[in-house]
N, C-alpha and C positions, 0 to 999 in steps of 0.2 A: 303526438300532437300536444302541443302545450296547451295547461288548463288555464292558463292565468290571460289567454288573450280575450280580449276585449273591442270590439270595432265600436270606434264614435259612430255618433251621428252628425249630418251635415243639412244645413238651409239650404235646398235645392236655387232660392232666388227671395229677393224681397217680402214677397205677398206667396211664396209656394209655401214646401212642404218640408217637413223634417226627413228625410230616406236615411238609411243607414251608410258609412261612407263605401261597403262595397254592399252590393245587393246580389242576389242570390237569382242566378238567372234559369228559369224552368225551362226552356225549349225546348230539351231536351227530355223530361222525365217521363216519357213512354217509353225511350229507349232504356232508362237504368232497370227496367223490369224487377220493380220494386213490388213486395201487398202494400196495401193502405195501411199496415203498419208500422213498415220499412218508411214509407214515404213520411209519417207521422212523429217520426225518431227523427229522420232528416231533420225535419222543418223544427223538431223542440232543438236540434245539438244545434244550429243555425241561431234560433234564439238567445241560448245560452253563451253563444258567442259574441253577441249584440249585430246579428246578422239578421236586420226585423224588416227587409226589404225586399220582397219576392215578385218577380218580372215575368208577365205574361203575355200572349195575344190572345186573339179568339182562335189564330188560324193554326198554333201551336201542336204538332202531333195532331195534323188532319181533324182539327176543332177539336178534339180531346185530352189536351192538358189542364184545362181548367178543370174538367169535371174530376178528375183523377185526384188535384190538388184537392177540391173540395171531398173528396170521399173522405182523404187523409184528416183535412182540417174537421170534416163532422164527428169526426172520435175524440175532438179534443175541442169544441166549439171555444170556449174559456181565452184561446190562443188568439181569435180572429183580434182583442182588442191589445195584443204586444202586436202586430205588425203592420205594414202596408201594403196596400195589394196596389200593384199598378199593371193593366192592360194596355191592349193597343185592337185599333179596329180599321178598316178602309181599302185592305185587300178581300176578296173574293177569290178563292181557288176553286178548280174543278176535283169536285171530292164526293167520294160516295155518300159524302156525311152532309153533301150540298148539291142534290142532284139538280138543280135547278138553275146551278151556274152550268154555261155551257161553253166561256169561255174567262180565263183568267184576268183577273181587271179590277182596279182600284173602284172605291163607292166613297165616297167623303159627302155625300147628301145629308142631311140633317138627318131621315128619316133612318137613313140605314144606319145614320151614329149612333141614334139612339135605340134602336133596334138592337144592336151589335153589344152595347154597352148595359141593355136589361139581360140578356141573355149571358152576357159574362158575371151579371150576379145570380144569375139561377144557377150555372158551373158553380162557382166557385162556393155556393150557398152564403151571400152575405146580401146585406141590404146596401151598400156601398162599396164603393172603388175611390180606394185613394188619390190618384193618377191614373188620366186617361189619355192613350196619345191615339195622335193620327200616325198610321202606320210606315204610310211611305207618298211622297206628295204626289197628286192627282192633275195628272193634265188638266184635268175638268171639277179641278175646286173652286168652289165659289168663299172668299175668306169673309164672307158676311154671316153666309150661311152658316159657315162651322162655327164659327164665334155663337149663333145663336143658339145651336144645336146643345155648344156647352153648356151657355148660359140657361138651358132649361134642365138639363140634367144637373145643375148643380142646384136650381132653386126648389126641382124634386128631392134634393137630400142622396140623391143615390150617384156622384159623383163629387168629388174635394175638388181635385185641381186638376189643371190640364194641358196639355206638351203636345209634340211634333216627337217625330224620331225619320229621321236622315233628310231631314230639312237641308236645303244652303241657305247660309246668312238672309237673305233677298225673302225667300218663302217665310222664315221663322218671323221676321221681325215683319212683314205684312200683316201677319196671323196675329202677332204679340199686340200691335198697336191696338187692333180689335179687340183683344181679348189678354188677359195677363198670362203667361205662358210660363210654368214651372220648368221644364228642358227641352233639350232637343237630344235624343238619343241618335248618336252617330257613333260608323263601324270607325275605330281606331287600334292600331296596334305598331308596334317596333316594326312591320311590315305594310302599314300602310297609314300615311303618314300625313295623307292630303287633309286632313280639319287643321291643321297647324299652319297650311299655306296658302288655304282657298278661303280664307277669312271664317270660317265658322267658327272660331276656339276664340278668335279675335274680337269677334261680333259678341260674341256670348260673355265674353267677360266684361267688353263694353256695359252691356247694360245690367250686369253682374245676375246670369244665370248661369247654372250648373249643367255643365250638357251630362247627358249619362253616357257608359262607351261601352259598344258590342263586339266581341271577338276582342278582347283582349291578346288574347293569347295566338290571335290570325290564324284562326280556326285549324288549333293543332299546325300549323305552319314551322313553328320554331320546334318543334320537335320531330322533324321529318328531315330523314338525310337524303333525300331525293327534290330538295329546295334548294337550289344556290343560294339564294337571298336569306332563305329561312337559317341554313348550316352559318354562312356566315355572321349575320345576326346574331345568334344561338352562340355562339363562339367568345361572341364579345362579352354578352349578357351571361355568362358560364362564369368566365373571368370575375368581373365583377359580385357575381354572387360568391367564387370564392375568399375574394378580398376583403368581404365584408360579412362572410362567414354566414350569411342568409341562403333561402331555397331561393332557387332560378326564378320559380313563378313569383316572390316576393320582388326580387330585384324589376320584374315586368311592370308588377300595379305599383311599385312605388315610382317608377319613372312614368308612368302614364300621371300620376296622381299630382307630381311634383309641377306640372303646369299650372299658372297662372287664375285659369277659368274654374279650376277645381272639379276639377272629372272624375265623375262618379261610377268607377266601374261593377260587371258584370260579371259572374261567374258562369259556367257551364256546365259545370261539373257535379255529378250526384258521390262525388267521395268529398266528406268531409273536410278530408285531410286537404284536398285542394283549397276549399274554402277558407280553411285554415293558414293555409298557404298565404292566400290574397289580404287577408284581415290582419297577418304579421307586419305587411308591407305600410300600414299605419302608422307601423313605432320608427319606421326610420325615414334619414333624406339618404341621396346621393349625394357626391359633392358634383359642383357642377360640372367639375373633369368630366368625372364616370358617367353625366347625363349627357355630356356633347359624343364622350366616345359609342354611346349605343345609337345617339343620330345619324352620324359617322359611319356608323355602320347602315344603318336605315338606309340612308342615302347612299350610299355606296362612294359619297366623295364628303372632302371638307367643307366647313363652311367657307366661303368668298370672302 
């Protein structure tokens, strides 16, 4: 792993927030069966890298990533003011750790946002949340409501700024009018391709916000030889990474990155070395050849 990289930071939007340009996605870290001070060393080599952007929900490892994260960050309190913490709330799972759900279901009511979003600062032990999204959109959102729900957690001080994640254009910019909107976190990858043509990446850069993007990597998709789509893909994005002398996972975030709207991806991964991977993908472009021939492959046919 090289010591000399370095991840910028990027303006998520106008009136948002600084994030780092890849951020460091936790949803995973009950499964790296890390101690708190495996997890501790994570989150300092991340720093070090200028990787000061850490992605969470509440529903994360059956409501327990946040606390885990917070056990790690309370051995190193010093740390909470290099990074930003961004949550998400408005799913309800049935979980032993929520006996009282009894069925699976969105909540985006003011009461439960704010509810969702003090208890994400008891986990994670801080007085604030950088970025707070709505999780996933709610048949039964009311966009006045959530607009006010924000605007009282931000004039308690225990919330910055605040997003959407897997919004389409139509919900986001509803929500934005009401209230100023730092992103929209949408799943994008070399396997799945629809923010590029369903106007969301369109919309967004319209009014010049940064969407962030989950599964990069199409959840282990390109590294499975039991994917058509994924082998073929994978074949292309090989090539090119040997061309240019880069890892595979570089050639990935730098052709996500290289859009217009400035997409601010996610990692997954509790090695490092992946992280590393995605943060290289900064120092370089494609030429636009090599970005049409991994579309090309995406799609499976040419452009018209």
């Amino acid at each position: 792993m090289s010591h000399d990289l370095s991840c910028p930071a990027i303006v998520t939007s106008k009136d948002g927030l600084a994030l780092s340009r890849i951020v460091a996605g936790m949803w995973r870290m009950n499964e790296w069966k890390m101690t708190p001070q495996q997890r501790l060393s994570f989150i300092e080599q991340c720093l070090e890298m200028g990787v000061t952007s850490f992605d969470h929900a509440d529903i994360y490892g059956g409501y327990g990533v946040e606390a885990v994260f917070g056990e790690a960050l309370a051995l190193q309190p010093s740390l909470r003011a290099r990074m930003q913490l961004v949550s998400k709330c408005g799913i309800k799972l049935v979980n032993a750790a929520r006996p009282e759900h009894t069925i699976q279901h969105y909540d985006t009511s003011a009461s439960h946002i704010i509810a969702s979003a003090e208890n994400s600062l008891r986990q994670l032990g801080t007085d604030h949340l950088d970025l707070l999204l709505i999780h996933r959109p709610d048949p039964l959102m009311q966009f006045d409501e959530i607009a006010d729900a924000f605007r009282r957690l931000r004039q308690d001080g225990k919330v910055l700024h605040f997003g959407v994640s897997n919004f389409s254009r139509h919900q986001f910019e509803s929500l934005n009018r009401r209230i100023a909107l730092a992103t929209n976190q949408v799943e994008f990858s070399p396997l799945c391709v629809a923010p590029m043509f369903d106007e969301t990446f369109d919309g967004l850069q319209d009014v010049g916000v940064s969407p962030m993007i989950w599964s990069p990597l199409a959840g282990g998709r390109l590294f499975s030889k039991d994917d058509a789509a994924g082998v073929r893909v994978s074949a292309v994005i090989q090539k090119i990474a040997d061309e240019l002398r880069r890892p595979f996972g570089s050639v990935v975030f730098a052709w996500i990155m290289q859009l217009p709207s400035r997409p601010i991806p996610l990692t997954g991964s509790g090695r490092i070395e992946a992280v590393a991977e995605a943060v290289e993908a900064t120092q370089f472009s494609l030429s636009r050849g090599q970005w049409f021939e991994i579309l090309r492959a995406a799609r499976g046919h040419e452009v018209a």
